[in-house]
C-alpha angles and dihedrals in degrees: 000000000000128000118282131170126203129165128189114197095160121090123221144214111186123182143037122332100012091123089084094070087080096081083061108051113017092092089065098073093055141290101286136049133197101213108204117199140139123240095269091061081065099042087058093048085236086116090060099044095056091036078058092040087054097050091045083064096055092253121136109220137203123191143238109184101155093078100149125194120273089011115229124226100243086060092047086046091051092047093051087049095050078041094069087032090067091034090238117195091199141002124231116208110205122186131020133335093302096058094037090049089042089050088046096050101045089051092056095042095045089053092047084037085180118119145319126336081236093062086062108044116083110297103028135111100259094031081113088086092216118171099350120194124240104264129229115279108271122206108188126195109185120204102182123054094224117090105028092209080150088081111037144069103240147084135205133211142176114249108217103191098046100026092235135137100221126173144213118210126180126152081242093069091070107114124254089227138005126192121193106193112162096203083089094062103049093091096042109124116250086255106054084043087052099052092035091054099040087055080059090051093056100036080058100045096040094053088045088054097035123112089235092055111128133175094280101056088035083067102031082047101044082047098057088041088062095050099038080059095045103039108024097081096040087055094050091045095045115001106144089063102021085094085162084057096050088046087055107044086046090057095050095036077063094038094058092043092055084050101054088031126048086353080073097220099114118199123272144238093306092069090033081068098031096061093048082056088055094052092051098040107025080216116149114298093223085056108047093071097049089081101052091038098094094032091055090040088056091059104043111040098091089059086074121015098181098050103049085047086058086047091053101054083041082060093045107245138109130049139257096247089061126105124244090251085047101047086040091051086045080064089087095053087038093052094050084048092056087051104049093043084065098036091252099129098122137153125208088245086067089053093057096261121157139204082247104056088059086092106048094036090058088049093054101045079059105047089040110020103037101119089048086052103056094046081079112103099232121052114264109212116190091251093059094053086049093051076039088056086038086055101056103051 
């Protein structure tokens, strides 16, 4: 076994329910709170239970609703702005990976309060990350299971001037407290439920298949793959009564976030491109990496014969007669099954993508997403990520 490091300084409260530990420590992390959220989070009148929650803490609370997907720089600039206003002591993110990021984020900034989001992200003037101040303390309450920005120690923003996704990422930025309560998912639409789960799919996968993966996130990985297959597709079917559903795909969204977060193995290329889709197109993150999945997949297997025939019988194909090479070369077809069983089968021509947008695309995924890219286990040129992109059209 090699040599691996994790560290989990968050503490956690999973299942139904948990929520309501709010009213008992909440007070701990100061005396008022920015509650981030998107509209949704008030329509379901999830907004007003945890503002309650809060009071009955003893916490004062000001409010941020406008959360929008993907969250752009200008608006994080603008909250931690509104942050030191109302002399806020901690931030709540409540929804899915946009409000939790956008908590996560103003609380960083607010405690540097120095300069723009942009100055931070790769690329930027202060992205070295050198003597970082402690951030204000981050409770995250995560509503979807997607993104699993509940468990790790980054943040993503859209970048508006270069149409990039970059992220930040410090051991500081993991949150103080996450709570995983699947009550709050029960309403969410088959779709939201599909490009959310999907992302867990992939954060799982890709940290099974990374060069930083170690035997902590093998297991945590191989774990979340087992539920996302058993449960994804209940959730989507029936996911306002599947109760059992919602509680497993919780469990794995965290999982997968634990594993390419404090487990240490990041994701790989597939995200690296994903994210530079997503800067292009705004579409949904989950879905920005189903079309690049088979073509990746085609061009790494060989890296690692065993593993992507694990991946294979997690995905449910092959058979036990088959040899490791066979059931490892099976991973392609498996992976487009997958895809096709949760109505992922997408192509980057579905998510709005152009011809034109290869370029800048490519030159984004190597200005932002380098580091991703090279945990792959085979070397990513720039003219591979441009026949990739090609690929996936």
């Amino acid at each position: 076994m090699n040599q691996f490091n994790f560290t989990m300084p968050t503490k956690f409260y999973v299942g139904f329910g948990q929520v309501n530990v709010l009213r008992e420590i909440a007070g701990e992390y100061g005396k008022k709170a920015l509650l981030c959220a998107d509209s949704t989070m008030g329509e379901l009148g999830f907004l007003e239970k945890v503002k309650n929650l809060l009071k009955e803490a003893g916490v004062e609370v000001e409010v941020i609703d406008d959360v929008q997907p993907n969250p752009k720089d200008v608006d994080i600039d603008r909250q931690v702005a509104y942050f030191l206003e109302k002399g806020c002591d901690f931030t709540v993110g409540l929804g899915g990976g946009s409000s939790m990021d956008t908590a996560k984020a103003v609380a960083f900034l607010a405690a540097q309060n120095d300069g723009s989001v942009r100055d931070y992200v790769a690329g930027g003037v202060k992205s070295a990350l050198e003597e970082v101040k402690q951030p204000y303390p981050v409770i995250c309450i995560t509503t979807t299971a997607g993104t699993g920005s509940e468990a790790t120690k980054w943040f993503v923003v859209t970048d508006t001037v270069n149409h990039d996704k970059p992220g930040v990422g410090h051991d500081l930025l993991m949150p103080s407290v996450s709570i995983v309560d699947p009550e709050f998912m029960m309403s969410l639409p088959a779709n939201v439920t599909r490009s959310c789960g999907i992302d867990v799919l992939f954060h799982a996968m890709e940290a099974y298949v990374a060069k930083c993966a170690n035997a902590f996130t093998d297991m945590a990985a191989l774990e979340a793959l087992r539920l996302v297959m058993k449960y994804l597709g209940r959730a989507i079917e029936n996911g306002k009564e599947d109760r059992e559903a919602r509680e497993g795909m919780a469990w794995a969204n965290t999982l997968g976030g634990i594993v390419i977060g404090e487990g240490n193995s990041g994701t790989v290329a597939i995200h690296a491109l994903g994210h530079s889709i997503g800067g292009q197109t705004n579409a949904p993150h989950g879905l920005t990496m189903c079309p690049l999945a088979v073509p990746y997949i085609e061009r790494t297997w060989r890296a690692d014969m065993e593993k992507y025939a694990n991946l294979t019988r997690v995905f449910g194909y092959g058979e036990d007669t088959m040899s490791t090479e066979e059931l490892a070369a099976l991973c392609p077809e498996a992976m487009r099954g997958v895809l096709k069983k949760f109505g992922c089968d997408l192509t980057m021509k579905d998510l709005g993508v152009t011809e034109e947008m290869i370029g800048p695309m490519t030159d984004s995924v190597f200005h932002t997403m380098g580091g991703v890219l090279n945990n792959s286990l085979v070397e990513f040129t720039r003219e591979d990520v441009i026949a990739l992109y090609k690929d996936a059209m």
